[in-house]
KOLGU-592024 format. One line per 2 residues: number of its first residue (from 1); their letters; for each residue x, y, z of N, C-alpha, C. Coordinates in pm, whole numbers, plus 50000, padded with zeros to 5 digits. Each point is the difference from the previous one (the first is absolute). Example, Ala and Ser with C-alpha at 12.3 -4.5 7.8 and 13.67 -1.06 7.14 Angstrom:
! KOLGU-592024
1 = AS = 51319 49431 50780 49911 50119 50000 50090 50120 50000 | 49965 50105 49928 50082 50119 50006 49923 50109 50073
***
This chain:
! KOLGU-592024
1 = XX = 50085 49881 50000 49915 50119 50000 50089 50124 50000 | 49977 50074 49905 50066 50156 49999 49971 50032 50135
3 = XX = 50137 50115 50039 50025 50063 50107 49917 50162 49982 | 49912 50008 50122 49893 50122 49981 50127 50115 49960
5 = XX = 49992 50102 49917 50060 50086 50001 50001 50128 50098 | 50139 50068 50021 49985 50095 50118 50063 50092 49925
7 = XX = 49953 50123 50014 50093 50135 49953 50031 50132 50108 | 50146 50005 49945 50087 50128 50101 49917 50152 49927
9 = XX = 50032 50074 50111 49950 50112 49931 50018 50038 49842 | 50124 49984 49958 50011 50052 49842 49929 49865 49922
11 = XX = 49997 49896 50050 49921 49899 49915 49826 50052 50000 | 49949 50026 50096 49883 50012 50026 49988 50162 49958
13 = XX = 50068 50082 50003 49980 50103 49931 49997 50031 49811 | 50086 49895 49960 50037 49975 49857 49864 49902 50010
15 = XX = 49913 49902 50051 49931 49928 49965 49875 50061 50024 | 49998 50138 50041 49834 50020 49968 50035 50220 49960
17 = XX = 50140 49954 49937 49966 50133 49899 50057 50145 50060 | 50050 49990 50119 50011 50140 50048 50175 49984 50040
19 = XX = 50035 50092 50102 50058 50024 50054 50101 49932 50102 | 50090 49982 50050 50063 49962 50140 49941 50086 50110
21 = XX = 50017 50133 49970 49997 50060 50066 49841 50043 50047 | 49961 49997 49934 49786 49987 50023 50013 49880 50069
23 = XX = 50064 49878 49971 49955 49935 50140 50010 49974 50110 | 50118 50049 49982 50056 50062 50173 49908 50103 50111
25 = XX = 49953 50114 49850 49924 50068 50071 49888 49936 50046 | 49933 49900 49912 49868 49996 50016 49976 49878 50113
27 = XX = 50122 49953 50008 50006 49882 50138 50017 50116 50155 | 50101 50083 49982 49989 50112 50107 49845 50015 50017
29 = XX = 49950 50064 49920 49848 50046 50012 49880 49889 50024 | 50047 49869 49985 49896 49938 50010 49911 49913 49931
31 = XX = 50059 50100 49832 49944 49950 49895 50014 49826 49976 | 50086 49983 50016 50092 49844 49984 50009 49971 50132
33 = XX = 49943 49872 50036 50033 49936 50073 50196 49958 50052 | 50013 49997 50117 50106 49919 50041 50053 49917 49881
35 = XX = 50171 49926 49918 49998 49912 49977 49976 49870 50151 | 49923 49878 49918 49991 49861 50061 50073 49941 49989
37 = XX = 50116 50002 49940 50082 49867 49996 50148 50059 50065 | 50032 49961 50094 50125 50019 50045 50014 50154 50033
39 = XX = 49887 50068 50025 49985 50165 50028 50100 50051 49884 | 49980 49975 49887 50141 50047 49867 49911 49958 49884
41 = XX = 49942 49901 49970 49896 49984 49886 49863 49959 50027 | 49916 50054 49880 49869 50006 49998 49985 49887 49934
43 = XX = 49916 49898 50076 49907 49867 49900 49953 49998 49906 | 49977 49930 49896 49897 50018 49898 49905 50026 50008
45 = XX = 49901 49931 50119 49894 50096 50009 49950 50118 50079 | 50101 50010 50053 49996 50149 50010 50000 50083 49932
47 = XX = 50090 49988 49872 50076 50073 49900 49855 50019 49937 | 49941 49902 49949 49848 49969 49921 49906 50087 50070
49 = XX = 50008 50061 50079 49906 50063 50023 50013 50179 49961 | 50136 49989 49947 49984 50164 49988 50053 50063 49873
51 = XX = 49964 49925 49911 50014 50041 49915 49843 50052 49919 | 49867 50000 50066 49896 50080 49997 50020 50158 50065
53 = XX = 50128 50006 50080 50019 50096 50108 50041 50141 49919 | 50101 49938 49943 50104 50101 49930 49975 50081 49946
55 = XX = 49893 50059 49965 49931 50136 49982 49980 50072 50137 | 49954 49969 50050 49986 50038 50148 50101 50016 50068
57 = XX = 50073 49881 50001 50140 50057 50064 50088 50119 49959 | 50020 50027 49865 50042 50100 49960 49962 50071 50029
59 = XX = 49838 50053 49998 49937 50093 50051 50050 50094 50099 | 50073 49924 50079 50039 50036 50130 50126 50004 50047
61 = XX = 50069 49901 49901 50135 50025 50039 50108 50052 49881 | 49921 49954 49905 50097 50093 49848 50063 50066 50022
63 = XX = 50072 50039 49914 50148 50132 50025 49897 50111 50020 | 49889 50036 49884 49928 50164 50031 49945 49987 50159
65 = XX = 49954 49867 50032 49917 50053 50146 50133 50023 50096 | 50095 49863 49979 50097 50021 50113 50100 50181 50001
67 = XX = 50010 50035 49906 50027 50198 49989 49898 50045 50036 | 49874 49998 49968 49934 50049 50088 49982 50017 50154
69 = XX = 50020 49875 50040 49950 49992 50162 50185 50003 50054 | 50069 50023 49995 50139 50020 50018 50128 50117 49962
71 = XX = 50016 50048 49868 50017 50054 49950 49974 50176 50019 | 49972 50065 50159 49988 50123 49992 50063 50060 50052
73 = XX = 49963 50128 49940 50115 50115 50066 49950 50037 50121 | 50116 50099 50043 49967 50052 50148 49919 50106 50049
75 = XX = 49937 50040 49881 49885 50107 49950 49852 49934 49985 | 50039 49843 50004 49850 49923 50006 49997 49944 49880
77 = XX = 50080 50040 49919 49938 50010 49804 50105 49870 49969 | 49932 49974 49880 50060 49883 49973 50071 50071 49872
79 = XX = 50130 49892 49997 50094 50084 49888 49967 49967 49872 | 49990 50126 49952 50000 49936 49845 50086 49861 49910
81 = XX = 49907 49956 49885 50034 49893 49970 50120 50002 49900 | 50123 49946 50018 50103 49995 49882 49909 50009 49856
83 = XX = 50088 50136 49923 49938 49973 49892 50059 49938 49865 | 49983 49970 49927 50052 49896 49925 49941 50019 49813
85 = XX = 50056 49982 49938 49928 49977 49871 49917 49933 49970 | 50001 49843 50046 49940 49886 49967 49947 49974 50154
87 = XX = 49848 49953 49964 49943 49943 50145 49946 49857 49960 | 50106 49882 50108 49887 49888 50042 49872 50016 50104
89 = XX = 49944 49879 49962 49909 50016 50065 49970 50057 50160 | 50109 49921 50095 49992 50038 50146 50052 50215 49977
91 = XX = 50085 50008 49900 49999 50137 50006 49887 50144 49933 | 49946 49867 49933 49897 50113 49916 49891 50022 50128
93 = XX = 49967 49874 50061 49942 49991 50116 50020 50137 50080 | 50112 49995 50066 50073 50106 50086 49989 50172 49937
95 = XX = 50022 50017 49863 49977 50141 49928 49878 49979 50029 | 49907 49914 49974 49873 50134 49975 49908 49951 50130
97 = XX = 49994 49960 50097 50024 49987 50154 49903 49903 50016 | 49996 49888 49925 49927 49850 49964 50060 49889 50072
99 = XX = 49938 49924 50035 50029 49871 50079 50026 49926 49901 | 50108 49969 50007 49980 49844 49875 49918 49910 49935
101 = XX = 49927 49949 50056 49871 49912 50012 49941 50094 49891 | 49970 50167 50027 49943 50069 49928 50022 50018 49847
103 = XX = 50123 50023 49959 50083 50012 49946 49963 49849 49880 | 50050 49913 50024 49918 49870 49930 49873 49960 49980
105 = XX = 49904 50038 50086 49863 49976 49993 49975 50128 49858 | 50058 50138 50031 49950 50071 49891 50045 49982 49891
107 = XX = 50115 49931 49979 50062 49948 49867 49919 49907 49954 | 49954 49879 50087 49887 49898 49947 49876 50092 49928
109 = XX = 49962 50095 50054 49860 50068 49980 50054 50086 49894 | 50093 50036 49944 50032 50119 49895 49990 50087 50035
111 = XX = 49984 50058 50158 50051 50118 50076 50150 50066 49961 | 50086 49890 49976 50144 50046 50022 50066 49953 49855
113 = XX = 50044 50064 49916 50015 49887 49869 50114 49963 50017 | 50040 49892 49912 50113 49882 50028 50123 50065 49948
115 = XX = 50146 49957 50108 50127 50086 49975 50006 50027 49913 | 50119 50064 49957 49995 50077 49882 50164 49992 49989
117 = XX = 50056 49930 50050 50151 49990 49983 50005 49844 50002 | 50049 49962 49904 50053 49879 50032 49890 49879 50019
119 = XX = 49885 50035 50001 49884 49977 50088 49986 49928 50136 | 50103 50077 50090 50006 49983 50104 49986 50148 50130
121 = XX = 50027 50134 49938 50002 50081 50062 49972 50106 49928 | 49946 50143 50065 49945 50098 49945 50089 50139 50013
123 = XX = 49954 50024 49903 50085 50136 49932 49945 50107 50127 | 50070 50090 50029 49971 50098 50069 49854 50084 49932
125 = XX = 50021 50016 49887 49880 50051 49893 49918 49951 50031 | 49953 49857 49997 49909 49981 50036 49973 49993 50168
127 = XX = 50097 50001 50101 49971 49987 50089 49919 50123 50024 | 50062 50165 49966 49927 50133 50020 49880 49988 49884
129 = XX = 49951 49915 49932 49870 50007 49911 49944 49937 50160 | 50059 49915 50031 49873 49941 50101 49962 50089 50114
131 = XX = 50048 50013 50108 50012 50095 50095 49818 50089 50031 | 49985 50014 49882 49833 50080 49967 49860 49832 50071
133 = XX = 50085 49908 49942 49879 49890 50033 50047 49926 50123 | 50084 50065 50127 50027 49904 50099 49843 50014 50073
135 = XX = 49964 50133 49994 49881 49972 50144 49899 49905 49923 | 49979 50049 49877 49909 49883 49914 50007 49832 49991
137 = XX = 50136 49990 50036 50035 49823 50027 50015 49977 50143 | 49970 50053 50120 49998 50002 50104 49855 49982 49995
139 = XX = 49899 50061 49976 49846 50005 49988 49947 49860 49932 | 50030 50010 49897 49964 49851 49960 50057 49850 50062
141 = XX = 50107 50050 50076 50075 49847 50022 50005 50026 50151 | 49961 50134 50055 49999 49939 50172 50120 50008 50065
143 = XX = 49986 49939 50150 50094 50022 50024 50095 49823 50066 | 49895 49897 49928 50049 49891 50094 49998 49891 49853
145 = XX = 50095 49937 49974 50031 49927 49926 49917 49884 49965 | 49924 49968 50071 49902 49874 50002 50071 49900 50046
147 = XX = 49912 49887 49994 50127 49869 50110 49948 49885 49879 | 50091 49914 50007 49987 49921 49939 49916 49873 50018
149 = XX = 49925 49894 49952 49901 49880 50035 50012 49958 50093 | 50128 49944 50052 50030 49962 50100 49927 50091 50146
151 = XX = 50119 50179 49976 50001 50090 50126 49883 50009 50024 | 49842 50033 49836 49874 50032 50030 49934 49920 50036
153 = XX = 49998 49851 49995 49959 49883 50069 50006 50020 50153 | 50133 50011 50049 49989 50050 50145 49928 50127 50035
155 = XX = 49999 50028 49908 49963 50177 50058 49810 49977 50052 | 49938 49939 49883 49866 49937 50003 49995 49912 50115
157 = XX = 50096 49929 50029 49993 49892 50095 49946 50080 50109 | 50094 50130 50038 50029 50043 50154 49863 50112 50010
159 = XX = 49952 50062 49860 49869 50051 50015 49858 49922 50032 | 50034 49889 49947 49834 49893 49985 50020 49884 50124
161 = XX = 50138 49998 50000 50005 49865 50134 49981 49888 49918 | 50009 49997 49842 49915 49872 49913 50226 49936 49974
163 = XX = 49968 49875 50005 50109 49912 49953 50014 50073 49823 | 50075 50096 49984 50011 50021 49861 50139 49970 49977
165 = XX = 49983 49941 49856 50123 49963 49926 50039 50073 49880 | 50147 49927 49919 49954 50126 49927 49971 49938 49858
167 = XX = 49971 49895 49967 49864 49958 49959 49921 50046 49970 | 49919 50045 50111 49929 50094 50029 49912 50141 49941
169 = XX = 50131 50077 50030 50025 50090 49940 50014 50042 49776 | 50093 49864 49977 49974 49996 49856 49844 49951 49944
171 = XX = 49927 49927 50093 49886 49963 49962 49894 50155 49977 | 50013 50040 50137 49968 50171 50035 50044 50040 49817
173 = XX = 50084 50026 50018 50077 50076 49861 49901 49978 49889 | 49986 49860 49964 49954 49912 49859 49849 50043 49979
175 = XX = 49942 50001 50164 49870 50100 49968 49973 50116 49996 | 50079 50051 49997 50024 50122 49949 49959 50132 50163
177 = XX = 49980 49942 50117 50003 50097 50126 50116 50017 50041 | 50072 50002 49947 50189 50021 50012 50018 50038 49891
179 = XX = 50134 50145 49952 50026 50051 49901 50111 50015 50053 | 50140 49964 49902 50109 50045 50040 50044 50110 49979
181 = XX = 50042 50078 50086 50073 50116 49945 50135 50039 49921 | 50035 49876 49990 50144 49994 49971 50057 49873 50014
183 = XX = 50098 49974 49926 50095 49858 50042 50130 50021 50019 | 50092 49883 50059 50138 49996 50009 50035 49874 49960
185 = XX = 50107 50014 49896 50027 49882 49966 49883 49887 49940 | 49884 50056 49920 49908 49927 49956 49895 49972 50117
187 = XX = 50021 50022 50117 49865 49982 50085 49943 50109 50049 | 49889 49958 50020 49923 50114 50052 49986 50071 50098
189 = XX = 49980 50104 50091 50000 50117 50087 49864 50005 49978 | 49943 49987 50157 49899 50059 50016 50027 50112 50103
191 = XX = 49890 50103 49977 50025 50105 50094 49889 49983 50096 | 50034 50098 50156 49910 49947 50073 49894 50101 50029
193 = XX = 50025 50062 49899 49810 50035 49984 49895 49913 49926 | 50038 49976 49929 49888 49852 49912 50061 49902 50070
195 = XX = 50050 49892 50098 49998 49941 50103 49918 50015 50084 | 50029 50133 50064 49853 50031 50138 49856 50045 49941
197 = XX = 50001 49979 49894 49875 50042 49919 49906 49909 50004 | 50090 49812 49990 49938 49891 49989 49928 50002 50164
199 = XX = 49861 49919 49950 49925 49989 50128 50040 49814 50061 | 49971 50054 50096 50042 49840 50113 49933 49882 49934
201 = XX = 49882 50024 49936 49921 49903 49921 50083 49968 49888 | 50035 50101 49922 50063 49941 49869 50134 49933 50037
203 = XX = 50076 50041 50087 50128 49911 50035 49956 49885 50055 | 49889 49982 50101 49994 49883 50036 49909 49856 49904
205 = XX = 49960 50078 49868 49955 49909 49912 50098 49916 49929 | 50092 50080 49982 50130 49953 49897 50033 49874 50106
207 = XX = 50056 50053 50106 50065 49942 50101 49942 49879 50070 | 49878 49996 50023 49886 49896 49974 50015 49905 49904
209 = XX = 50006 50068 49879 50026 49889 49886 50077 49885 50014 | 50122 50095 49973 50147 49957 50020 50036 49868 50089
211 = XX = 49957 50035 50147 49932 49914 50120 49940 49880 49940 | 49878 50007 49959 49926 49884 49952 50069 49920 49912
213 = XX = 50073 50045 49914 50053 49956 49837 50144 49917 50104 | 50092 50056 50109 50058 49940 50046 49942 49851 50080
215 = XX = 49914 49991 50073 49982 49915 50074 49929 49864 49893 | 49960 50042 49866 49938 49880 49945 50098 49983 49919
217 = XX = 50125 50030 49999 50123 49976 49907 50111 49948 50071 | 50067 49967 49893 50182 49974 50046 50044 50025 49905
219 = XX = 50165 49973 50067 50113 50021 49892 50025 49912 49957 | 50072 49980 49881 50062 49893 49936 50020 49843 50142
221 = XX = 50108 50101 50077 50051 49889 50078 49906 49968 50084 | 49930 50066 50061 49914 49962 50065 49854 49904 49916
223 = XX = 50036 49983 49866 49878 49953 49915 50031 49844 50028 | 50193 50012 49963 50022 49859 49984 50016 49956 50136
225 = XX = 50021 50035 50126 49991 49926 50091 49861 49930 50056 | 49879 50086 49938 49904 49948 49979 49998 49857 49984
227 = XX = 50008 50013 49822 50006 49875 49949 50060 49910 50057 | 50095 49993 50100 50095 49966 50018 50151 49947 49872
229 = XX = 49994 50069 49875 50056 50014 49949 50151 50114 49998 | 50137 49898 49917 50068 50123 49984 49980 50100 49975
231 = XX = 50044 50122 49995 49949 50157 49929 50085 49963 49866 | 50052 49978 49920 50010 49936 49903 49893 49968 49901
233 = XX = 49954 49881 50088 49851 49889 49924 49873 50117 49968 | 49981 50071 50125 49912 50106 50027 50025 50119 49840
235 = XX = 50102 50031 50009 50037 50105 49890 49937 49946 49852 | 50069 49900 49967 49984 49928 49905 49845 49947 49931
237 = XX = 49931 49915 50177 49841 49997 49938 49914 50108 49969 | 50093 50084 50124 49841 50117 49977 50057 50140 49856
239 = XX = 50068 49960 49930 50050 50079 49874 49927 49941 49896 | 50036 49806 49999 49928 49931 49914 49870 50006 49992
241 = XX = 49911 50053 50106 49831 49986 50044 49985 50131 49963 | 50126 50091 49972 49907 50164 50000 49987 50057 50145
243 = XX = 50026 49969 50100 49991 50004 50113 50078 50130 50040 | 49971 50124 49949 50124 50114 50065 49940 50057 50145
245 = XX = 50098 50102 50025 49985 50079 50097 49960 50115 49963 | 49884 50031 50185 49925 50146 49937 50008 50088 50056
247 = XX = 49980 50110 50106 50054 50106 50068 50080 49919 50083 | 50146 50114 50011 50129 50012 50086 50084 49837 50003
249 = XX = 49921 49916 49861 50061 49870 49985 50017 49893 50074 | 49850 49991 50042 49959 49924 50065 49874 49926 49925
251 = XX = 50023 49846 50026 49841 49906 49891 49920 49990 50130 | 49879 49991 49962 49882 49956 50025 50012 49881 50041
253 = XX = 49950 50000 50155 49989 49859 50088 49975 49886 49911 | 49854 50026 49996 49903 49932 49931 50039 49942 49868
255 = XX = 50067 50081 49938 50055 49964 49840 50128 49908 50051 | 50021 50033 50088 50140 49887 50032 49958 49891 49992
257 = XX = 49920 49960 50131 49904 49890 50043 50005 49913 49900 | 49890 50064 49894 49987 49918 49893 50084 49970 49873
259 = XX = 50123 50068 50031 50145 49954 49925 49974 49825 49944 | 50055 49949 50101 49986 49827 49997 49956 49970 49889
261 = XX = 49820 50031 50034 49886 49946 49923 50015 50058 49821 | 50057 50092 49992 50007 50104 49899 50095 49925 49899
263 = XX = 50116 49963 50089 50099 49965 49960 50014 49806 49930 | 49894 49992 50020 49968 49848 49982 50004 49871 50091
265 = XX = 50019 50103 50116 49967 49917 50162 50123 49929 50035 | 50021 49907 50091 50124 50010 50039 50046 50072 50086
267 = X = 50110 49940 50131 50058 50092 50081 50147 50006 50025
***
């Protein structure tokens, strides 16, 4: 059996996209848990859990917020930002006095148009064309990044008291009482105004479901211990019968059951 993987800070920082130094901060702050393994690396599943985060975390600990909340003079004022010809993103952020998070969400939306150097960074030109539409991308995009399936699953959890997953939540989505505001990395951001919008009824229908659809199901392995068959034999008959899996990949008790009989009987 493969050995669970563990990552040091620059592994776990290179493996979900940011910084060394954001995660230093964001373990100071809270954001990141303790490493578990040997107080020096983070587990795999630990690691798995935060890479829904990383919008959020930036939020808060990015280079623009960390100059912000650090970075002042002895007059109160915060110092102006190095100026530069060419702006990346964490700096275009910082000129026109945008949170990061912001900064990408308005590029997704065509708030912010795409670099213009290299196509990685922006011309000063365009940085002073923009400057006119910061309060305008502040207005439309808010001031809180949205959380990801996972974070808004909990978030529902701790409002309704209901076992929510985040399952859940994409089901929410598919009917359309969830709208994302944005994504990272291909997933979705919900914000938590259309979160607290949903009523205790509609979360607890999904979640209900979900519930029911679990308890008259199993998993694969749990199909073939049924049978008392290998998971092997199991794979094999129930492909040959048509036999797939249906929400979160799990078969139908009942359709198991009658595997055997389906299958031309025999045990």
């Amino acid at each position: 059996m493969a050995k669970e993987r563990a990552f040091g800070p620059h592994q776990l920082a290179e493996w979900l996209g940011i910084e060394p130094r954001h995660v230093r901060r964001a373990e100071t702050r809270g954001l990141i848990p303790p490493p578990d393994v040997g107080d020096e690396r983070w587990s795999e599943g630990v690691a798995k859990t935060l890479p829904d985060r990383v919008e959020e975390i930036l939020s808060v600990v990015g280079d623009e917020n960390y100059v912000l909340g650090q970075d002042v003079g002895k007059a109160g004022r915060r110092k102006p930002p190095v100026k530069g010809e060419t702006f990346g993103p964490h700096q275009l952020a910082g000129e026109l006095g945008l949170q990061r998070w912001q900064v990408g969400r308005a590029g997704q939306q065509g708030m912010i148009p795409p670099p213009d150097v290299d196509d990685k960074r922006w011309s000063r030109e365009v940085v002073e064309e923009l400057r006119g539409r910061v309060e305008g991308i502040r207005e439309a995009l808010g001031e809180h990044p949205g959380l990801g399936s996972i974070d808004a699953a909990k978030h529902l959890a701790g409002r309704t008291g209901l076992e929510v997953e985040r399952e859940d939540v994409r089901v929410l989505a598919e009917q359309g009482l969830l709208r994302p505001v944005g994504e990272f990395r291909g997933y979705p951001m919900f914000g938590l105004e259309s979160l607290d919008a949903l009523t205790e009824a509609q979360v607890a229908a999904v979640v209900g479901e979900r519930q029911r659809w679990t308890e008259q199901s199993v998993t694969a392995k749990e199909a073939a211990a049924l049978l008392g068959w290998p998971a092997g034999r199991f794979e094999v008959t129930a492909e040959r019968n048509g036999l797939v899996p249906g929400r979160l990949g799990r078969y139908d008790r009942a359709e198991v059951e009658e595997l055997p009989a389906r299958d031309g009987g025999g045990s």
